[in-house]
C-alpha positions in Angstrom: 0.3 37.3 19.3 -2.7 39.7 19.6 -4.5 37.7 16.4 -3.4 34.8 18.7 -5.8 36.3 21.8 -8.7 37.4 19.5 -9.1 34.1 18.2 -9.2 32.3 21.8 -11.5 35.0 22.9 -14.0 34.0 19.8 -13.8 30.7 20.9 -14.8 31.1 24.3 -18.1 33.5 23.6 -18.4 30.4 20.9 -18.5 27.8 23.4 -20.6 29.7 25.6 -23.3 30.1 23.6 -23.6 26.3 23.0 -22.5 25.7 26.9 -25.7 27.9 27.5 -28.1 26.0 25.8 -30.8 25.1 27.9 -30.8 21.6 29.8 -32.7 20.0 32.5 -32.2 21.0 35.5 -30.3 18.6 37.9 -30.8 18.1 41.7 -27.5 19.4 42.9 -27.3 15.7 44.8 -27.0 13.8 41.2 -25.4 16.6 39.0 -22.6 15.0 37.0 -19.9 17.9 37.5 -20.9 19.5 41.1 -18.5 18.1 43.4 -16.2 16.0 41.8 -11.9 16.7 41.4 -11.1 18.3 37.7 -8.2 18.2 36.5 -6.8 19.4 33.1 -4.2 20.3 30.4 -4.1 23.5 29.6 -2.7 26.1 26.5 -2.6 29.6 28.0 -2.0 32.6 26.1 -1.8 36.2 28.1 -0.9 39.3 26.5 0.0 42.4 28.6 0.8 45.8 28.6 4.6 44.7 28.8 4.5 41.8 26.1 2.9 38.7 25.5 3.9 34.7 26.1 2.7 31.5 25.8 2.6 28.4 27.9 1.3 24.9 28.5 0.5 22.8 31.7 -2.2 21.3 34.0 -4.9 22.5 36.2 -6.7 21.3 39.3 -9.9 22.1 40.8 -10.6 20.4 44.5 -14.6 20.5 45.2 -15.2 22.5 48.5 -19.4 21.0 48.8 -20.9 21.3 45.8 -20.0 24.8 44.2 -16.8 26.2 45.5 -13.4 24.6 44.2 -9.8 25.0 45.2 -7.8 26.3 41.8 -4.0 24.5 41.7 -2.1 25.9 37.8 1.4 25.0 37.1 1.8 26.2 33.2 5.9 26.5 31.8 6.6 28.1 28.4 9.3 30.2 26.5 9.1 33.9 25.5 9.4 35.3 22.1 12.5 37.3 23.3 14.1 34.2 25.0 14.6 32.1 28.3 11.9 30.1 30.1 8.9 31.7 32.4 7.0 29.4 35.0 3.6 30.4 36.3 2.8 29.0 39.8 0.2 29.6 43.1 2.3 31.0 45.8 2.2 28.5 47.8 4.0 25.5 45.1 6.4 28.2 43.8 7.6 29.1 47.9 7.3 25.7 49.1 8.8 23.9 46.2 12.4 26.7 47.2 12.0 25.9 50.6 12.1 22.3 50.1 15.1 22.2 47.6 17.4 24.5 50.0 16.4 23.2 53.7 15.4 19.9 53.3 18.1 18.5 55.9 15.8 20.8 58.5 12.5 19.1 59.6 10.7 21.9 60.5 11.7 24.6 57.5 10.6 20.9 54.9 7.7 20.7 56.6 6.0 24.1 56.4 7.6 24.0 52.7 5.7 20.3 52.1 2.5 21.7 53.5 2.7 25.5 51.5 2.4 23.2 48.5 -1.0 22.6 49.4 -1.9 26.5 49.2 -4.3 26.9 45.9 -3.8 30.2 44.0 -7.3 31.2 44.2 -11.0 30.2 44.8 -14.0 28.8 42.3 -17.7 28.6 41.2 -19.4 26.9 39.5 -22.8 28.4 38.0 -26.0 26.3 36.7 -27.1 22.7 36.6 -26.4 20.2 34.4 -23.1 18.9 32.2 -22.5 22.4 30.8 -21.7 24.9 33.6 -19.7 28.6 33.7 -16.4 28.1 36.5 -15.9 31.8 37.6 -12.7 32.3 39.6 -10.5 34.5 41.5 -6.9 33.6 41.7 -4.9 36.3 44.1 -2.0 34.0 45.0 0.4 33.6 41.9 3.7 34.1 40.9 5.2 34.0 37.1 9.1 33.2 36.8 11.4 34.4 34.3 14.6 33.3 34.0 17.3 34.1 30.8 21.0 33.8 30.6 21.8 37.3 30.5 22.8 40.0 33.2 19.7 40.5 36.1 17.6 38.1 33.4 16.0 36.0 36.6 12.8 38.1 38.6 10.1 36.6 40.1 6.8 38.6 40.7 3.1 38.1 42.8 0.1 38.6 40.5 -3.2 37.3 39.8 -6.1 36.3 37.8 -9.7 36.7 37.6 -10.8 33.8 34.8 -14.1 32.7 33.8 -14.5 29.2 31.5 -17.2 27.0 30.4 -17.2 23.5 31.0 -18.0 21.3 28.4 -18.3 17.8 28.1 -17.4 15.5 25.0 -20.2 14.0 23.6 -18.8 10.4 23.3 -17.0 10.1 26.8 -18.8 12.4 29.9 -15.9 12.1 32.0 -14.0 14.3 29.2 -14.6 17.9 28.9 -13.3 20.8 27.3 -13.1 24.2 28.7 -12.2 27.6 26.5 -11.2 30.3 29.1 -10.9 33.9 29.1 -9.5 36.1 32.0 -7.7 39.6 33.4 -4.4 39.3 34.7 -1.9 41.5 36.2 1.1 41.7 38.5 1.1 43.4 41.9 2.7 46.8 41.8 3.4 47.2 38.1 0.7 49.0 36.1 1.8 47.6 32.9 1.5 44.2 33.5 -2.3 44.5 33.4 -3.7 42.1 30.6 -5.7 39.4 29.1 -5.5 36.2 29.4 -7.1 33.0 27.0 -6.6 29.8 26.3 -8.2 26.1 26.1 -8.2 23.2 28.6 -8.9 19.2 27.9 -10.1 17.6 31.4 -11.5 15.0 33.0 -13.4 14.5 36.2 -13.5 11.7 38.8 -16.2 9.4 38.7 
């Protein structure tokens, strides 16, 4: 699992040597990624102090002007030692409970509805051009666990600082791909401190 992390941490500092290759600069008003919805599938692998999984899912980033983006993640995957683990923002974790158990109650489904809305964290994007660096800070997520085995389901709160390039394909702009590279830990456990890496395949609206 470790080789695993190395080798998606040499592709990132890969990519981002070709992502930083210089390019014309591009009024902010034209640039082809600055404000414009991304969305993405994503392979994440994160290995901690306490062990190591990995998972798959999609990613979102909602433009706030021009820079800043909203971060939505929903990744699933299966541990080496069994069961199933879900990583979520706050928010779509809480809301998605509140909606399955109180539904029948207006109120309680509607607070749920709208905490699906919350994004885990906040973006920006860095540079001009097609090829740009997305830092982010993620402070609002929760990872699942659940396996069939005495006090095997535990939720905890964590987060993620994550930093990825964003690189377009050469024969379609609208298609990019993004190697990543982050820290990651869970609130109140030392152990849970990590790293995080992994690759996305996106596209962006038009």
């Amino acid at each position: 699992m470790k080789n695993h992390l190395c080798i998606g941490i040499f592709i990132f500092l890969f990519c981002g040597v070709h992502a930083q290759t210089p390019v014309p600069a591009t009024p902010a008003a034209t640039d082809p990624i600055n404000g414009k919805i991304h969305y993405a599938f994503t392979a994440n692998h994160t290995q901690q102090l306490v062990g190591s999984y990995t998972s798959f899912g999609g990613d979102a980033w909602i433009p706030m002007g021009k820079r800043y983006t909203l971060n939505y993640n929903l990744r699933f995957g299966f541990p080496p030692n069994g069961g199933v683990y879900l990583h979520a923002s706050d928010g779509l974790f809480l809301g998605g409970l509140i909606l399955g158990h109180f539904s029948e109650y207006k109120v309680l489904s509607t607070i749920g509805f709208l905490m699906l809305f919350i994004p885990e964290g906040v973006g920006y994007y860095v540079g001009n051009g097609p090829n740009k660096l997305h830092l982010s800070v993620n402070p609002l997520t929760i990872d699942y666990r659940y396996r069939n085995v005495p006090d095997g389901e535990w939720s905890t709160m964590g987060g993620n600082i994550t930093a990825r390039f964003h690189i377009p394909t050469k024969n379609d702009p609208e298609t990019f791909i993004s190697p990543f590279v982050g820290l990651v830990a869970n609130y109140g456990n030392f152990r849970s401190f990590g790293l995080r890496a992994g690759l996305s395949l996106g596209f962006h609206t038009r």
